[in-house]
C-alpha positions in Angstrom: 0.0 0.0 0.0 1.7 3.0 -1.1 2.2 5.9 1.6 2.8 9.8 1.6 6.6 10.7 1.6 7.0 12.2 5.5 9.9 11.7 7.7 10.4 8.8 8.8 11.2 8.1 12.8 10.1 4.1 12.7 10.1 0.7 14.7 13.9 0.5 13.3 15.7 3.6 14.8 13.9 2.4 18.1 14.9 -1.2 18.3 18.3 0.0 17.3 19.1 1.8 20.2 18.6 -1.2 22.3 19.7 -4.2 20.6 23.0 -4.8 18.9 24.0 -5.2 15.3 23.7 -2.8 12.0 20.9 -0.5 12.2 18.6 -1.8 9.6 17.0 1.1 7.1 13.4 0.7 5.6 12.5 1.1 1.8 9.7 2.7 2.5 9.0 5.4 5.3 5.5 4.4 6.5 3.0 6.9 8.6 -0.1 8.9 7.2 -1.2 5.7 5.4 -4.4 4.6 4.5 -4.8 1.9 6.7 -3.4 3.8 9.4 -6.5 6.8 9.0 -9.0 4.6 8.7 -7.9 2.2 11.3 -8.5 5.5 13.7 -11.4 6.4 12.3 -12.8 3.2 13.2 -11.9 3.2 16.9 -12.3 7.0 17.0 -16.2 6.6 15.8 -16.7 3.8 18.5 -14.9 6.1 20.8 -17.3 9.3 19.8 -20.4 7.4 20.0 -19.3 6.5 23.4 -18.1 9.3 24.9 -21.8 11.4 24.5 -23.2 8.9 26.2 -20.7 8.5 29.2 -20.7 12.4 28.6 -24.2 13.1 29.2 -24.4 10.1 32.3 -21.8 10.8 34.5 -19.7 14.1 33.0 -16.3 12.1 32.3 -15.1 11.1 28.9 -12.4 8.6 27.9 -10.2 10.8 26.2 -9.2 7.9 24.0 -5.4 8.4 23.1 -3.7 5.4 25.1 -7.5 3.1 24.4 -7.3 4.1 20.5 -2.9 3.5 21.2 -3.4 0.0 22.6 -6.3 -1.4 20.4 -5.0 -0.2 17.1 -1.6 -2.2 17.9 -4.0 -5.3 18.7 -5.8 -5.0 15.6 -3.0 -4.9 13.5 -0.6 -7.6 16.0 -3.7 -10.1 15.3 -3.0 -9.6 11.6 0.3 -9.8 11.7 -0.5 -13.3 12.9 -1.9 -14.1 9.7 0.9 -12.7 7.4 -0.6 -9.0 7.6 2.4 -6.0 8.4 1.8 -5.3 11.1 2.0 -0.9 11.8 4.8 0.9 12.4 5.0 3.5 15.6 4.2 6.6 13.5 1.4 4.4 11.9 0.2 3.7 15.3 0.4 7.4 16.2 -1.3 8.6 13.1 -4.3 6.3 14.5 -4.6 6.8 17.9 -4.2 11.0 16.7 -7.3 10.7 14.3 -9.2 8.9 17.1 -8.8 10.9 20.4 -9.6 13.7 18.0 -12.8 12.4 17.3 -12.9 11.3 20.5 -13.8 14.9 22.3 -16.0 15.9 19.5 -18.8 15.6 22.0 -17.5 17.9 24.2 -15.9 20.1 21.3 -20.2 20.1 20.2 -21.2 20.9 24.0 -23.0 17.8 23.4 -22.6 17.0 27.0 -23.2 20.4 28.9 -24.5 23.6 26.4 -26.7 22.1 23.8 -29.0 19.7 26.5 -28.8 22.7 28.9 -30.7 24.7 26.0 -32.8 21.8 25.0 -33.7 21.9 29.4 -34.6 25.2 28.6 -37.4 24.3 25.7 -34.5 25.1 22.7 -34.8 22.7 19.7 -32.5 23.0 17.2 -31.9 21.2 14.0 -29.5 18.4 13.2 -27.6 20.9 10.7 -27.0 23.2 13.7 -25.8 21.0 15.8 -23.2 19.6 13.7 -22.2 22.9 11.9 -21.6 24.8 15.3 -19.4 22.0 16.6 -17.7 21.4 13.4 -16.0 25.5 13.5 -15.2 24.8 16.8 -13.2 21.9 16.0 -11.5 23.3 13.4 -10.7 26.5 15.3 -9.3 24.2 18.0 -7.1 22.9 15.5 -5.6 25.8 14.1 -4.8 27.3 17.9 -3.1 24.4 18.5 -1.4 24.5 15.7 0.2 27.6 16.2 0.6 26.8 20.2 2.7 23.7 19.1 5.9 25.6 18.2 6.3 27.7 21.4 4.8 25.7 23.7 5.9 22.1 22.3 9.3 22.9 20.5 11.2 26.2 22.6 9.6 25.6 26.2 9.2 21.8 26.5 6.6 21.8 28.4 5.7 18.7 29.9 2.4 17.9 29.0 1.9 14.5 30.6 -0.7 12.8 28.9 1.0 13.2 25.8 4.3 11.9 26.8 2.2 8.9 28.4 0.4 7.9 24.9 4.4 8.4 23.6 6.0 6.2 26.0 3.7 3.5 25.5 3.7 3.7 21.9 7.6 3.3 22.5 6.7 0.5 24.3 4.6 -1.4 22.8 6.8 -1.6 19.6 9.8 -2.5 21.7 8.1 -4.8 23.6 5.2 -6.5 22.0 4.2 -9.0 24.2 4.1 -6.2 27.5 0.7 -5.0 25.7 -0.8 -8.6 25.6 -2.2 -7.9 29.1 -4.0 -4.9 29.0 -5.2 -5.3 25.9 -7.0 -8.9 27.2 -8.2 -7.1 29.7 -9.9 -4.2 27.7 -11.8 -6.6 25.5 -12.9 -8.8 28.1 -14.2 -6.2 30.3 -15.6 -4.2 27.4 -17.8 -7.6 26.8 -18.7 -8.4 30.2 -20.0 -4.8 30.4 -22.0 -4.8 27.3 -23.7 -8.1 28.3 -24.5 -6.6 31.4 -25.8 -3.5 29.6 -28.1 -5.6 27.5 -29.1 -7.9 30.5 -30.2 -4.4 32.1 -32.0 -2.1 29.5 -32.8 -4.9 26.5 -36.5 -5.7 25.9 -36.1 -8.4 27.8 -34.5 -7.1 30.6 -33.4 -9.5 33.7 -30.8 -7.5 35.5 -32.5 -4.5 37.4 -31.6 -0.9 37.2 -30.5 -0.3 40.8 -30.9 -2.1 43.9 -32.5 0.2 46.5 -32.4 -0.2 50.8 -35.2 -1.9 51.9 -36.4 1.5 54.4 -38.3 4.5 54.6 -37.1 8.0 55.4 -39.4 10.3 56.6 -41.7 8.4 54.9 -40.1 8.5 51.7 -39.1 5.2 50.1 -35.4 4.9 49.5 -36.4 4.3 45.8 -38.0 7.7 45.3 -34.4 9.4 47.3 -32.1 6.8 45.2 -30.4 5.3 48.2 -29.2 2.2 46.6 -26.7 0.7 44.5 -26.6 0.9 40.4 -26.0 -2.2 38.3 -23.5 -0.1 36.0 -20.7 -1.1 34.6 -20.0 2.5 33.6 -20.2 4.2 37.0 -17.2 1.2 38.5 -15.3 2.7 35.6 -15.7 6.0 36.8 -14.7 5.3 40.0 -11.7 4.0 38.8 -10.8 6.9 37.1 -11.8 9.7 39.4 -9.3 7.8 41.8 -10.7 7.3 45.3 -10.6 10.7 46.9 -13.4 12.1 44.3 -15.6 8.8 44.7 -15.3 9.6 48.7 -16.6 13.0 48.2 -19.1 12.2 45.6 -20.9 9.8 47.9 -20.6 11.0 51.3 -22.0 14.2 49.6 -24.9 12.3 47.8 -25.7 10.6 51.2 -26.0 13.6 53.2 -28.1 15.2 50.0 -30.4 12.6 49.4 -31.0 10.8 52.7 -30.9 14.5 54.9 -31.4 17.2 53.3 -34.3 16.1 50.5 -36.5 14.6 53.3 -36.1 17.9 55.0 -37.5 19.8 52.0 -40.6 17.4 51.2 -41.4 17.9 55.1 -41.3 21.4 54.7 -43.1 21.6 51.7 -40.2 23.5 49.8 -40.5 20.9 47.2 -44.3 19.7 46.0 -43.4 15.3 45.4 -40.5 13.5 46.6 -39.7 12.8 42.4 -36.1 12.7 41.5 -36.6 15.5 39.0 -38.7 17.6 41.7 -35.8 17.2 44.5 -32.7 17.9 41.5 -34.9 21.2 40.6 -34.1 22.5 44.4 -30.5 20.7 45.1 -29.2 21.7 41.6 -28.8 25.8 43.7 -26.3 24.3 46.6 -24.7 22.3 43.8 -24.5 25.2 41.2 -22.8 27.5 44.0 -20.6 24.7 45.4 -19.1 24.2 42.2 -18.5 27.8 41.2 -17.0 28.6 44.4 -14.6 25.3 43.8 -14.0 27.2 40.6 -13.2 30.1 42.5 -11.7 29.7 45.7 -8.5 28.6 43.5 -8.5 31.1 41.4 -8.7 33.7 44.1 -5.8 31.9 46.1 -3.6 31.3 43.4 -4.3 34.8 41.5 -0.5 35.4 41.6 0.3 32.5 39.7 -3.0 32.3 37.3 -2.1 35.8 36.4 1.1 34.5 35.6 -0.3 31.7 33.5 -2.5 34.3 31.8 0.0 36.9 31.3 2.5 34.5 29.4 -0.7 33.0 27.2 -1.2 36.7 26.1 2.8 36.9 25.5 2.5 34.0 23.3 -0.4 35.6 21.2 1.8 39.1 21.1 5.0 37.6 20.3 3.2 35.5 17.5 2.0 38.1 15.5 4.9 40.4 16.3 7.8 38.0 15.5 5.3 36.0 12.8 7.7 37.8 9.4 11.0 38.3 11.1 11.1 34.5 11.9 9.9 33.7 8.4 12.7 36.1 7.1 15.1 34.6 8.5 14.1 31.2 7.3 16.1 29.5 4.1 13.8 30.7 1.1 12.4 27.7 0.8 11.3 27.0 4.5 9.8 30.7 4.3 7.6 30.4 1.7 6.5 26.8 3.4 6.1 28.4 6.4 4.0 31.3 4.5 1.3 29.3 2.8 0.8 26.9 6.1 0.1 30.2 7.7 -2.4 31.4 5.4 -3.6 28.2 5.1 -3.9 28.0 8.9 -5.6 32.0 8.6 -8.1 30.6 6.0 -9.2 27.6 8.3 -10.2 29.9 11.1 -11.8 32.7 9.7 -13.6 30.0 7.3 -14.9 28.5 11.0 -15.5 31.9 12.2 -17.9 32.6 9.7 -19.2 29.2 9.6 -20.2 29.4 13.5 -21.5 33.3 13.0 -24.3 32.2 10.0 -25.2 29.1 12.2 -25.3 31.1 15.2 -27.7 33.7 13.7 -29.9 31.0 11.6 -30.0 28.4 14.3 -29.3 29.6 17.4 -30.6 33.4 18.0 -27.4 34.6 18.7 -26.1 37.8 17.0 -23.0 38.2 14.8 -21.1 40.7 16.7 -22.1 38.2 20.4 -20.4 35.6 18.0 -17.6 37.5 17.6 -17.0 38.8 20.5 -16.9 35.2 21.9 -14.6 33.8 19.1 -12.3 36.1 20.3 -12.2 35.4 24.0 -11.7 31.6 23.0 -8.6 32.1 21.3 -7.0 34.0 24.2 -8.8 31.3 26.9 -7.5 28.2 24.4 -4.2 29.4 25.1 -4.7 29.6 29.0 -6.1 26.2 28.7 -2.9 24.8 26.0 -0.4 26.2 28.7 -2.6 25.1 31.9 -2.6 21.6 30.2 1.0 21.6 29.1 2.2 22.9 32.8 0.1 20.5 35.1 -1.8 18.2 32.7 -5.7 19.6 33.6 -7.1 21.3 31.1 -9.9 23.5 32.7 -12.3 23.6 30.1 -15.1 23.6 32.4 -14.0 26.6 34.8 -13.4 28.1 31.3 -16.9 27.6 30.0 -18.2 29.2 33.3 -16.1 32.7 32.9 -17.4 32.9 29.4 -21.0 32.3 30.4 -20.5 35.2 33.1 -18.9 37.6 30.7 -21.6 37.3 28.7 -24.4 37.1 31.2 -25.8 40.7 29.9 -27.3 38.9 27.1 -29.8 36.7 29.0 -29.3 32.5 29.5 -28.9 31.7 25.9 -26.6 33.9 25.1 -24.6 32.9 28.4 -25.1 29.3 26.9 -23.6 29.9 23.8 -20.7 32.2 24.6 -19.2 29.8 27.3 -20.0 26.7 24.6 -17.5 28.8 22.2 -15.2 29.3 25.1 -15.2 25.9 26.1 -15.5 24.0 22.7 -12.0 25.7 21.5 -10.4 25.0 24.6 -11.4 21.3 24.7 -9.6 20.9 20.7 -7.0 22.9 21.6 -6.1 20.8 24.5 -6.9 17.7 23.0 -4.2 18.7 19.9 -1.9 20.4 22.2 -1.5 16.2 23.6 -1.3 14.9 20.7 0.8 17.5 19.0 3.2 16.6 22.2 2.9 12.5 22.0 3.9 12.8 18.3 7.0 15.2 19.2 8.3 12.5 21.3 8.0 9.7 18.6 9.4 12.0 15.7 6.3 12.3 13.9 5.7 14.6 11.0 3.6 17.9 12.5 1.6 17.6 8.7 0.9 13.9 9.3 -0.6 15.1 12.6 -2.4 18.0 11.5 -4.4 16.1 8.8 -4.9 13.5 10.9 -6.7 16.0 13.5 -8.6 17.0 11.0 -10.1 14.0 9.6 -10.7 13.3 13.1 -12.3 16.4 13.6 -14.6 16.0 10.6 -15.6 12.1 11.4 -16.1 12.9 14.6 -19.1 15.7 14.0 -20.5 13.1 11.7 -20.8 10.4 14.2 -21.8 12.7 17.7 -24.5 14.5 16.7 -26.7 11.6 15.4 -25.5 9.6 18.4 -26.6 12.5 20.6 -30.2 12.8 18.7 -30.6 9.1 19.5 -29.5 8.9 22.6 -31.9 11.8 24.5 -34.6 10.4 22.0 -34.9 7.1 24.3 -33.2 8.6 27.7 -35.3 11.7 28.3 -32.8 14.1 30.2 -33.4 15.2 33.9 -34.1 11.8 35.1 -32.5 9.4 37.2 -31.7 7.1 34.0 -30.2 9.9 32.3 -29.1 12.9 35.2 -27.2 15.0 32.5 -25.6 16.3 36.1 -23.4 19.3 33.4 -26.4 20.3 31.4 -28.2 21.0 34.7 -25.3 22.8 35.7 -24.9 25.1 32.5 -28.4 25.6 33.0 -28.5 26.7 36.4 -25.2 29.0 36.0 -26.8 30.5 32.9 -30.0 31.4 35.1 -28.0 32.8 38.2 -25.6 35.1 36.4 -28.4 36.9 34.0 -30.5 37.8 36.9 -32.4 34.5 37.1 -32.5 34.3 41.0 -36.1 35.8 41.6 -37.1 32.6 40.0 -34.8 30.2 42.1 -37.3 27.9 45.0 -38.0 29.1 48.4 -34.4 29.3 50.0 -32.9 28.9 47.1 -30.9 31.7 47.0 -30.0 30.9 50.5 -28.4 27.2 49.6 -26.8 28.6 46.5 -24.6 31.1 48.6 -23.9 28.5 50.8 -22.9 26.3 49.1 -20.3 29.4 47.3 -18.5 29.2 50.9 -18.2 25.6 51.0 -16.6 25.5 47.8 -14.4 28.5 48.5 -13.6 27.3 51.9 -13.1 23.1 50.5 -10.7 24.4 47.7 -9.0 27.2 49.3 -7.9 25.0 52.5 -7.4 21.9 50.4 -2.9 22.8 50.2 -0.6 20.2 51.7 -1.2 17.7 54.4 -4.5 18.3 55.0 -5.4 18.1 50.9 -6.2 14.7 50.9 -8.7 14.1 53.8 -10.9 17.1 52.7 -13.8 16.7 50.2 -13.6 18.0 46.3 -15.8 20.7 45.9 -16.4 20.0 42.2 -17.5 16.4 43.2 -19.6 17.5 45.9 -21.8 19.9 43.8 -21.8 17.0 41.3 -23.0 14.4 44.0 -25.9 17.1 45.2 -27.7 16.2 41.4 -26.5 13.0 40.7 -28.6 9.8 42.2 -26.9 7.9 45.1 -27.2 5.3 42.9 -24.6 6.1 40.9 -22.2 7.3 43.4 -22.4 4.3 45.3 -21.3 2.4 42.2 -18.4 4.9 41.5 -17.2 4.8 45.2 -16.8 0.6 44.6 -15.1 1.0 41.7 -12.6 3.7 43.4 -12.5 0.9 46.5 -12.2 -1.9 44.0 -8.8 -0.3 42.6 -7.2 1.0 45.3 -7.1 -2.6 47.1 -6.6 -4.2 43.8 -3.1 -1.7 43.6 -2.3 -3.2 46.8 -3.0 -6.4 46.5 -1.3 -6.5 42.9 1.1 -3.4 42.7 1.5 -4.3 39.0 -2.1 -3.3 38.3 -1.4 0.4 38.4 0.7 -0.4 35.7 -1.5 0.4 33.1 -4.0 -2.2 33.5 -6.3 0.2 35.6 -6.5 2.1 32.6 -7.3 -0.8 30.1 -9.9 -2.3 33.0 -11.7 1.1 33.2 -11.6 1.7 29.4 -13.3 -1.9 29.0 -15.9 -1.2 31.0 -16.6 2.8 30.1 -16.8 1.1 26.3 -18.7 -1.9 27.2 -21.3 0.0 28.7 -21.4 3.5 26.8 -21.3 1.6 22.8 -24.2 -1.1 24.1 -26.4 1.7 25.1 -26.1 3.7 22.0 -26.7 0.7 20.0 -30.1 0.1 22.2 -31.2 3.7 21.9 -30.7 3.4 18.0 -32.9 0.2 18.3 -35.4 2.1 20.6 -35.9 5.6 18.3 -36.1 2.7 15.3 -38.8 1.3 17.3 -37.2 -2.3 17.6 
């Protein structure tokens, strides 16, 4: 199969630093090949489809670079078996690169948080929307992240850990093929245990129950209508696993005091009118709205000094950029400058194409002006960078405390508006960081920055083609708001879109009361949560996460989280990267089975 002439970094120059003899030379450097695109594009649409699902459940996403890393090798290993070639390392990264960036394309939409939050609000908007909005964003993601790559990547070295993770194991895995046997076993096999159990729990004929409630009353109140129970949820063990066991702590002593306290407190005091889940979530959803911001704040307010910092060099690199962009070019060979040129006006074309692609879809669709568009595009670009540098420097890429500033600097414009701004805010940021890794993973292997652009962008594209449909499908047989499907960041948006344009007459009795109160807590929990002390305190972003999301489901994350930790020390070579393969498994099992039986729902099979 013939391949694209790049520069080849391969399998060879690898295995020759470590084993003796002549350093053999291919004939043929192999990377953007064919098989190797649409090997990701496979994994990355199962990946996609996934993801809004997970997405919309629980919040978290499998980001999919080190899944997409290890089952691409497998793939291609079981063909080698059968006198197939097997791929190369660049091969392998050009796959796992077009399917993580497929990958977020759910959260790159707002599939997840903005667009249910507007459909919670009585917005409907149609298929084309959805997918043209998403599909700028991506794109502008792209281009930030290309021009990030060079200062951020190349002169500062920043670390960027996830990326150098998905590089080290492709190093090993074509070093050392049999060390990826293991996980890779244990991804499939848990990925099918989890879609049987899936199927044995929401099929037509259904023998495995949804949850498994307490047997008592509080206050009256069945623990089925407060969700004190346990979930049969393959999904929500996989969480656990990887929000770690701190965050699974906090998420369920939180839901416990939220759900068995406070909720029979309000149906006693007749601050709520049924003890329904969606009743209770309508009052709870205040305390958790302010508990969140104030986790979002607290930090930001202790650690001004240095966010300013962060800030203050992301608007350097944006100066120097456009400042230095023709004295570097000038003092490039001839050649190299006019290369350099044309990928910069090709780059330039890109973005303002997306621009004006999400400005007509933001006035047809979306009842959101041009100039409001604008305005927002250009806050994105500055906040991507934050976010490129934030996920370079520590490896978190705050896409969500993002999304929140640009829904308050826009709060003038009522809720939608709010909506929409921090959706653009937050939907560059999530590309950006999502390239920014994968930009890094392929620096470490030696792969060809074109190779990785186009293979962004191909993800970019598939990924829009799969998401939305999957999305439409999904909320078509899950109805949001309920206990089935909490949508825990689309309540969220919702609520933060309502409080910041002058929403709060509208809040429930003490409301307003909760929602301040719950501010403190998060100011206080963040704040105080430095050094020693860190670790025994509760995360106030899981707290005001627990407040809307059904026990349930927390007490199926918190065994997951208990599951792991005493399976690391029972086996210390489970951390290894088998906690990662075992989660995977089961986010996949789970997330891909119930797509499949919402399809069959909304077909009416």
């Amino acid at each position: 199969m013939a391949a694209l002439p790049f520069r080849f970094t391969g399998d060879e120059a690898l295995l020759s630093e470590v084993l003796p003899g002549p350093r053999p030379v291919p004939a043929v450097p192999r990377e953007l090949t064919l098989r190797a695109v649409a090997t990701g594009c496979l994994i990355g649409a199962l990946l996609a489809a996934g993801n809004v699902y997970t997405g919309l459940k629980t919040g978290v996403i499998d980001s999919g670079a080190l899944t997409a890393t290890l089952v691409s090798f497998a793939i291609f290993t079981g063909a080698g078996r059968f006198g197939g070639r097997v791929l190369s390392r660049l091969e392998n990264n050009v796959a796992q690169t077009v399917a993580a960036s497929a990958a977020v394309m759910g959260f790159v939409h707002g599939l997840m948080g903005p667009i249910p939050a507007l459909q919670l609000m009585g917005g409907r908007q149609p298929a084309w929307a959805l997918w043209s909005w998403g599909l700028a964003l991506g794109l502008m993601g792209i281009v930030v992240g290309t021009w990030s790559r060079q200062r951020l990547i190349v002169e500062e070295a920043l670390p960027f850990p996830s990326g150098s993770a998905t590089a080290e194991l492709l190093k090993t895995l074509h070093v050392d093929r049999a060390a990826a046997s293991r996980p890779i076993r244990l991804l499939f096999a848990t990925a099918v245990a989890a879609a049987l159990v899936t199927w044995g729990r929401d099929g037509a004929s259904a023998f495995i129950p949804q949850a498994i409630y307490l047997p008592v009353a509080i206050a009256g109140i069945q623990a089925s209508a407060l969700t004190l129970g346990i979930a049969a949820s393959p999904l929500m063990v996989a969480t656990g696993i990887f929000v770690g066991l701190r965050g699974a702590a906090s998420m369920f002593g939180a839901g416990v005091v939220a759900w068995a306290v406070i909720a029979p407190i309000l149906v006693r005091a007749h601050l709520v009118k049924d003890p329904s889940y969606g009743a209770l979530v309508g009052w709870l959803v205040w305390p958790a709205f302010g508990t969140m911001l104030g986790g979002s704040v607290g930090p930001l307010v202790a650690g001004a000094r240095r966010h300013g910092r962060v800030l203050a060099r992301a608007l350097g690199d944006v100066r120097a950029d456009v400042r230095d962009l023709l004295p570097r070019l000038r003092r490039r060979p001839a050649r190299n400058w006019q290369a350099g040129r044309r990928n910069m006006a090709l780059g330039a074309m890109v973005l303002l194409a997306a621009i004006a692609l999400l400005a007509w879809t933001g006035h047809r669709a979306f009842d959101f002006s041009v100039p409001s568009t604008l305005a927002a595009v250009a806050l994105s670009i500055v906040l991507a960078g934050v976010c490129a540098r934030a996920a370079g420097e520590t490896d978190i890429a705050p896409v969500g405390n993002l999304g929140t500033l640009g829904q308050i600097a826009f709060a003038g414009g009522g809720p939608g508006t709010s909506i929409l701004a921090g959706s653009v805010v937050s939907g560059n940021a999530s590309e950006t960081a999502q390239a920014m890794w994968s930009f890094k993973a392929g620096h470490n292997v030696g792969a060809s920055v074109r190779a990785q652009v186009i293979a962004q962008f191909v993800g970019v594209v598939l990924g829009s083609v799969v998401v939305v449909p999957t999305y439409l499908f999904v909320v078509r047989a899950n109805p949001l708001g309920t206990e089935r499907m909490p949508a825990v960041a689309a309540v969220s948006w919702r609520a933060t879109a309502e409080a910041v344009s002058g929403g709060f007459a509208r809040l429930p009795p003490w409301g307003v009361q909760a929602a301040i109160a719950g501010f403190i807590l998060g100011v206080v929990l963040s704040s105080a949560g430095k050094g020693r002390i860190a670790r025994f305190l509760p995360s106030p972003v899981a707290v005001g996460i627990a407040l809307i999301t059904p026990v349930t489901m927390s007490a199926t994350i918190l065994i997951g989280a208990v599951g792991m930790a005493l399976a690391r020390h029972r086996w210390p070579r489970i951390a290894n990267g088998d906690d990662h393969a075992l989660a995977a498994g089961a986010l996949a099992g789970e997330s891909l089975m119930g797509v499949l039986l919402a399809v069959l729902t909304s077909a009416g099979l």
